[in-house]
N, C-alpha and C positions, 0 to 999 in steps of 0.2 A: 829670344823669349820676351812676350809683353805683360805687363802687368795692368790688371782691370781694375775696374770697383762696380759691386754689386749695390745699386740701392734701391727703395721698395717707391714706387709713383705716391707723388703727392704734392701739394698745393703748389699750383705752376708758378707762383711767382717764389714762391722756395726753391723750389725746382731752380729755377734761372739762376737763383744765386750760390747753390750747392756745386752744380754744375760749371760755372764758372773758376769756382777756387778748385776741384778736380782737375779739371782742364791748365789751372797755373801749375798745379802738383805733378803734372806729366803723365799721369793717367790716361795709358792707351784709347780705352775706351769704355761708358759707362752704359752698365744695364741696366736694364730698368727691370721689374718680376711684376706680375701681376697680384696683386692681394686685396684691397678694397677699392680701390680705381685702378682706369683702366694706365696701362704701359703706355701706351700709343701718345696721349697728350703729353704726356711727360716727356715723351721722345723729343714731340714736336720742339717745348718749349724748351728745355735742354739744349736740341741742333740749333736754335735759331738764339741762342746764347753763347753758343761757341763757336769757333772756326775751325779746326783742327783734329779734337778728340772724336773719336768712333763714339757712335747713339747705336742703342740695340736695346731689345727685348729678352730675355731670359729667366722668362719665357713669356711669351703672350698664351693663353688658354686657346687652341686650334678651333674645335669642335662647336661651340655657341654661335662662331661667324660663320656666315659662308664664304668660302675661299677669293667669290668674289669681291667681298666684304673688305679683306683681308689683303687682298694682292694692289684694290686702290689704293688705301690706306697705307700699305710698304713704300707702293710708287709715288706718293707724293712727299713721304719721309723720304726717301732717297733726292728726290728732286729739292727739296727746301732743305739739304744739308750737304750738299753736291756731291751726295756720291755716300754720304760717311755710315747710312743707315744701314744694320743687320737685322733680318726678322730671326729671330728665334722662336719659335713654338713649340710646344709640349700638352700632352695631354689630360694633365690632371687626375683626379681621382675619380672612380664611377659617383661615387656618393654627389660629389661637389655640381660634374658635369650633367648628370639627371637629377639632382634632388636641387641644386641652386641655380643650375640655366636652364631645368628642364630641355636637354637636349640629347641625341643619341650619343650614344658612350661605345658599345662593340660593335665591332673587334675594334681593341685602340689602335692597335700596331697598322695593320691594313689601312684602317680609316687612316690614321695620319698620314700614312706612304701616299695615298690615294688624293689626299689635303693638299702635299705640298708639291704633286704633281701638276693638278691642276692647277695652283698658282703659278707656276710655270709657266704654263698653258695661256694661261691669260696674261701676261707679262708679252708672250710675242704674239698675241694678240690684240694686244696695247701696241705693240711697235708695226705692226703692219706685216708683221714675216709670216704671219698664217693664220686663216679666219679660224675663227672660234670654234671648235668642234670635239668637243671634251666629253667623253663619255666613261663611266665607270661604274663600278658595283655600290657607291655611295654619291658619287653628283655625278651632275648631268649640264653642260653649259655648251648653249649655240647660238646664243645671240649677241652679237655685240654691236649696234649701230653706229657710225662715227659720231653722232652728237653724243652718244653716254661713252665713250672710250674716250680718256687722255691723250694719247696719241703719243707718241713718243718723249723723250727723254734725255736730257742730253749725260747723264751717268747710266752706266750700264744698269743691268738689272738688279735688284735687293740680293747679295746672298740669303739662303735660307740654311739656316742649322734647325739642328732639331734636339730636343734631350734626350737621352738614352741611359741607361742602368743595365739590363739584361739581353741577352745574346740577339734576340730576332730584330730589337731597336736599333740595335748599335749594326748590327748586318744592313738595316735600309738605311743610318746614317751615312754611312760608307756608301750607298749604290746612290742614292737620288739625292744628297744633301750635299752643300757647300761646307760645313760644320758639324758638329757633336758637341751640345753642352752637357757636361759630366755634371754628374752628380754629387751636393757636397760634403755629402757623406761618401768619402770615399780614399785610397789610399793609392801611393803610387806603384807599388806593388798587383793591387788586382788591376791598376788601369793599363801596365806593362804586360802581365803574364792572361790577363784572362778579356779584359773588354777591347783593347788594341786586336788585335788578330781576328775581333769577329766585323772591328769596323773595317780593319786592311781586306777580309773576306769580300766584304759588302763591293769593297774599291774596285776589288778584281775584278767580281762580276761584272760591273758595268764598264769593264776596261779602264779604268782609272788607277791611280796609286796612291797609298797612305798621303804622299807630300800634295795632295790635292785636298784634302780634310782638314779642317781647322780643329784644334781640339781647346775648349774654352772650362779648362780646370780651377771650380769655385776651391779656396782654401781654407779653412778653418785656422786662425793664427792666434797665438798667444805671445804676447809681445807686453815688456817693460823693462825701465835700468832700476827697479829696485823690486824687492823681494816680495813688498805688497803688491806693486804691481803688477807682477807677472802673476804671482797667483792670481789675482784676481782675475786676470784675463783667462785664464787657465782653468777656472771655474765655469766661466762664462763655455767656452769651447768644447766643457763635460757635458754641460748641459744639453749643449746641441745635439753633441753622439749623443748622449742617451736620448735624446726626443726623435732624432733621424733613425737611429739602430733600433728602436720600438715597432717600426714598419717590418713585419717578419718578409716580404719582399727580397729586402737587402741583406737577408743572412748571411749569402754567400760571402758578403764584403768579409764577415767577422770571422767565419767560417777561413775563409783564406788564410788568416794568421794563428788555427788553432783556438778562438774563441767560439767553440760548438756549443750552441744552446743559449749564449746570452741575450737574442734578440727575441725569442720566444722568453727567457726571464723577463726582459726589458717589457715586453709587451702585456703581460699578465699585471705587470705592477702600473703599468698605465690605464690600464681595464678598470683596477682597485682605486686609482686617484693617487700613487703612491710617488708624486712624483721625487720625495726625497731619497726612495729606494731605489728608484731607478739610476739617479744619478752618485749614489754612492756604489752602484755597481760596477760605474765605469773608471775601474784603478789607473793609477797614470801608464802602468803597461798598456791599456787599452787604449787611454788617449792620445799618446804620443804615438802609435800605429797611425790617427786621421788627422791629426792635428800637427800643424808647426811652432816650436816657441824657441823665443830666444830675447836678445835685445834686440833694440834698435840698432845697434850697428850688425847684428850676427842676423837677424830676421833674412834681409835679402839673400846672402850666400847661402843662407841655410833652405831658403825656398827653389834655387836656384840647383843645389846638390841634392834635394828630395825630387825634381820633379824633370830637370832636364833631358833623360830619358826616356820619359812616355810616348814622345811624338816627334817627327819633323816641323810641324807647327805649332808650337804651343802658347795659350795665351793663359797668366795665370790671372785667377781674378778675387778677391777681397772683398768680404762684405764689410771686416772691421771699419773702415775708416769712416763709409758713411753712418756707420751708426756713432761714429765718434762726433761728425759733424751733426749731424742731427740731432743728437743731444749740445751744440753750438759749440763743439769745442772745434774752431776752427786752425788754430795755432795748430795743432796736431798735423795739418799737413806738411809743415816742414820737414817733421820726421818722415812720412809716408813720400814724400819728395825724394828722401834719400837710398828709401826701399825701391823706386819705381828704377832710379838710376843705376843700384846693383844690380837689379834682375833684369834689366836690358843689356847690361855688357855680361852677364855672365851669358 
């Protein structure tokens, strides 16, 4: 098991230096998420900061680019980082994908299965193994000249994962994906009992097997050695569930452990602006279902006894610490040092 760090793109020469003390702390590998710039330079300037730590997306927004857009842009992050680049992409929300890139939004599911097929496509079409000839119920590509193709490569091709939540995504995770980023609203229980078997589905079909699937599990952590600071973290962590479980989408997640109805509560008080009601909804019974806490020394085992199960590959990933670093508290990685070291030997 590896342990990640989630952080959001932003000023590359920040970037360069975040990334760096990540990559000291042992940090498998670092995502980038898309929010007000784009993942992709952050990638860039990130890989070409380090030597070693995995660069990836999680998630780049699919649907604005065109796949061909999209499959240069992986192939030459893979090539300026020798190999270390992962595309992840997801689909975003109808609202964000028509109303802020103006672009087509349904079907998402198809459309993306359709997305990362073609990237494919064009990937051994970049290496010479088969001219361009891509056709589908959403693109269309059959031109590739040699002067506009890259031409080969000397690291293999980008994996591609995809994010998933509910059954038919996490089904095409498993048939046409290298990956599945999970969702981080989520608990090791639904990702055992109910999203695992629709992505091993997915595997079958395409003749493949679960230990072909990378499963890249964000964690929600509440972590300190003293009693202000764990609450406080612990605060922080309610907040999230109640902002993630307001998506009535995810009810099932809540639904899973007997919390029937809160994500419809959670969502009516978000409609009203109530957001201090929403978050005294979520009792520590409910938080400690999505969330991990403990110390610093008990954090790793404990991430490590909650999550080992899910998958034959599993990588666990942490948004804490970048935001610990991005508010400059850098020291903090020595502790995170010691979390990256338990949950590799466990």
């Amino acid at each position: 098991m590896k342990l990640d760090v989630m952080i959001a793109a932003d000023e590359l020469r920040a970037v360069e230096t975040r990334a760096r003390a990540l990559e000291a702390a042992g940090f498998g590998t670092l995502w980038f998420t898309e929010t007000g710039r784009t993942p992709y330079l952050s990638c860039a300037a990130a890989g070409l900061a380090t030597t070693t730590m995995g660069i990836g997306t999680a998630i780049a927004v699919a649907f604005p680019r065109s796949p061909m857009v999209t499959a240069s842009t992986a192939y030459q992050l893979a090539e300026a980082t020798d190999g270390r680049f992962v595309l992840g992409l997801g689909t975003q929300v109808k609202a964000h994908i028509e109303r802020r890139y103006s672009s087509e939004y349904a079907p998402p599911g198809p459309r993306l299965k359709e997305h990362v097929q073609a990237i494919q496509a064009i990937f051994r079409a970049f290496r010479g193994e088969e001219k361009l000839d891509f056709h589908g119920d959403f693109y269309d590509f059959s031109l590739l000249p040699a002067q506009w193709s890259p031409g080969p490569i000397a690291p293999p091709d980008p994996q591609i994962y995809v994010s998933a939540v509910l059954p038919w995504m996490s089904r095409m995770a498993g048939e046409v994906c290298d990956g599945v980023h999970i969702h981080p609203f989520n608990s090791a229980t639904y990702l055992s009992e109910v999203q695992r078997p629709h992505v091993e589905e997915g595997a079958s079909k395409a003749g493949r097997s679960l230990d072909d699937i990378t499963f890249v599990i964000p964690v929600m952590t509440a972590v300190g050695d003293t009693e202000e600071e764990l609450a406080s973290t612990r605060e922080h962590a309610r907040s999230m569930v109640a902002f993630y479980g307001s998506t009535r989408t995810y009810a099932p997640m809540f639904e899973m452990h007997g919390f029937d109805g809160l994500s419809e509560r959670l969502h009516t008080l978000q409609r009203e602006g109530d957001v201090a009601g929403m978050i005294a909804l979520v009792t520590d019974d409910v938080l400690d279902h999505y969330t991990v806490s403990g110390s610093w020394s008990e954090l790793g085992s404990r991430l490590v006894e909650r999550y080992r199960d899910v998958a034959p590959d599993t990588r666990l990933m942490t948004y804490t610490a970048a935001h610990q670093i991005r508010n400059g508290d850098l020291s903090v990685l020595d502790r995170w040092a010691e979390v990256v070291q338990v949950v590799e030997a466990g």
